[in-house]
C-alpha positions as CSV (number, residue, x, y, z in Angstrom):
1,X,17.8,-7.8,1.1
2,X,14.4,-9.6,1.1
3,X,11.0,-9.1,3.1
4,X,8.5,-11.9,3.2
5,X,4.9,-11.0,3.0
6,X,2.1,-13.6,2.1
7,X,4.9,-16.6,1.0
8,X,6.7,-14.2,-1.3
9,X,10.0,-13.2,-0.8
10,X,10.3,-9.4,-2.4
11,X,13.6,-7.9,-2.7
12,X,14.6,-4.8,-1.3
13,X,17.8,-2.0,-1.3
14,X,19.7,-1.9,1.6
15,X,18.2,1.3,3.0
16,X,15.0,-1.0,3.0
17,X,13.1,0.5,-0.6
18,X,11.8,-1.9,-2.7
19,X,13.6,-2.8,-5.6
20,X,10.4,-3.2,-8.2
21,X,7.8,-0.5,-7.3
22,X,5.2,-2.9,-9.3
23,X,5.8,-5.3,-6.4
24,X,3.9,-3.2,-3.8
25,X,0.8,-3.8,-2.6
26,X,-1.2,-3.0,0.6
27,X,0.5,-6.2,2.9
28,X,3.7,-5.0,1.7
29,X,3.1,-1.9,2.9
30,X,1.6,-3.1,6.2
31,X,5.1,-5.1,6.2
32,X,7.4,-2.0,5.5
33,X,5.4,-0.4,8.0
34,X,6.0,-3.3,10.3
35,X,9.5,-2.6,9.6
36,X,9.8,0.8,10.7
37,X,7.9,0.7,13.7
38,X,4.6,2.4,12.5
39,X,0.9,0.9,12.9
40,X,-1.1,2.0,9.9
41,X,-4.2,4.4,10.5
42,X,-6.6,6.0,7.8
43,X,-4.4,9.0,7.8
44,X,-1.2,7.1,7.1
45,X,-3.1,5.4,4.1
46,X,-4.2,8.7,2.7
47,X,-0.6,9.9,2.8
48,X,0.5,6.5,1.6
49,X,-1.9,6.6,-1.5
50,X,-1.1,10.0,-2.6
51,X,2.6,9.8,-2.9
52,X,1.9,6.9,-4.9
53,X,-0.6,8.6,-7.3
54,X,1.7,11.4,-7.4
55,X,4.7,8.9,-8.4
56,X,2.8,6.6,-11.1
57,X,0.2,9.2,-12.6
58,X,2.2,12.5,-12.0
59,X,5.3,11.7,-14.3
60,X,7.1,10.3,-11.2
61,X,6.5,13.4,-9.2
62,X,8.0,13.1,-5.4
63,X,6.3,15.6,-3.8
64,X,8.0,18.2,-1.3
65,X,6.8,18.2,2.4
66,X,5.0,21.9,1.5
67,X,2.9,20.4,-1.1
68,X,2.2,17.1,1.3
69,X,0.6,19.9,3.8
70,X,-1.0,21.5,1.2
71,X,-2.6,18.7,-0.4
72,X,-3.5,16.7,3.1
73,X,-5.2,19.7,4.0
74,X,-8.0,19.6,1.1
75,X,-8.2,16.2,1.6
76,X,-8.4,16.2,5.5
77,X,-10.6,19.4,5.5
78,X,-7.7,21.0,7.8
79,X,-4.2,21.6,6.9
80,X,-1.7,19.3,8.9
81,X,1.1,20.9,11.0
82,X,4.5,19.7,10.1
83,X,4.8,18.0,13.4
84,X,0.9,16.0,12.2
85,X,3.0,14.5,9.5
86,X,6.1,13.9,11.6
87,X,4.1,12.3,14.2
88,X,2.6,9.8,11.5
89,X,6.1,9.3,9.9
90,X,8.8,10.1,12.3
91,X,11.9,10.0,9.9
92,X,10.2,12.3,7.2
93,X,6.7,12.2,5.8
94,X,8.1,12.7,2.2
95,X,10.8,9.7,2.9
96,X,9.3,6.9,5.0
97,X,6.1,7.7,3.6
98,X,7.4,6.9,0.2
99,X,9.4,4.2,1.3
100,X,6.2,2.9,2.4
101,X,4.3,3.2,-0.6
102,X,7.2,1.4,-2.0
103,X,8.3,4.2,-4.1
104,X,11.7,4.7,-5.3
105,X,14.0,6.6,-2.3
106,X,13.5,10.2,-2.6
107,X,16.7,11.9,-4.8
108,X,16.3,15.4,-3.9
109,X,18.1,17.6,-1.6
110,X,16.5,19.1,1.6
111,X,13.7,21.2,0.5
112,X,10.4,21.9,2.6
């Protein structure tokens, strides 16, 4: 599959991840987001920018949801409810979030 964004056709997997991570960039993501139904707000980018540091400069950590909370909550200056996060990314923070950072689809099992 493909998503067009600025004249550029970019491919993606099926399940809608990009394919080249080095692709990404902040209209892609405003695309992916597009895609899944979700308007981007200053809280989405924070979430969005993290899982990406954590990905490129964290030896290609994917963090857990617990850890998401955690470290939203420093950032935010008030820790984040599970159902904050859901209600930004309804089909899993750690997931769609990552999708939309246009990270690699999350490998691990379950977890919180």
């Amino acid at each position: 599959m493909t998503i067009d964004v600025n004249g550029k056709s970019i491919a993606t997997t099926d399940s809608g991840y990009l394919e080249n991570h080095a692709d990404w960039d902040e209209d892609v993501a405003r695309k992916l987001a597009e895609i899944e139904g979700i308007e981007l707000t200053d809280k989405h980018w924070d979430v969005i920018r993290y899982l990406r540091d954590e990905y490129l400069n964290n030896a290609q950590n994917q963090p857990m949801e617990r850890v998401l909370l955690k470290d939203m909550g420093k950032l935010w200056g008030t820790r984040p409810s599970s159902k904050d996060l859901y209600t930004l990314f309804p089909l899993a923070p750690t997931k769609q979030g990552t999708k939309i950072a246009g990270l690699p689809a999350v490998k691990r099992k379950g977890g919180y």
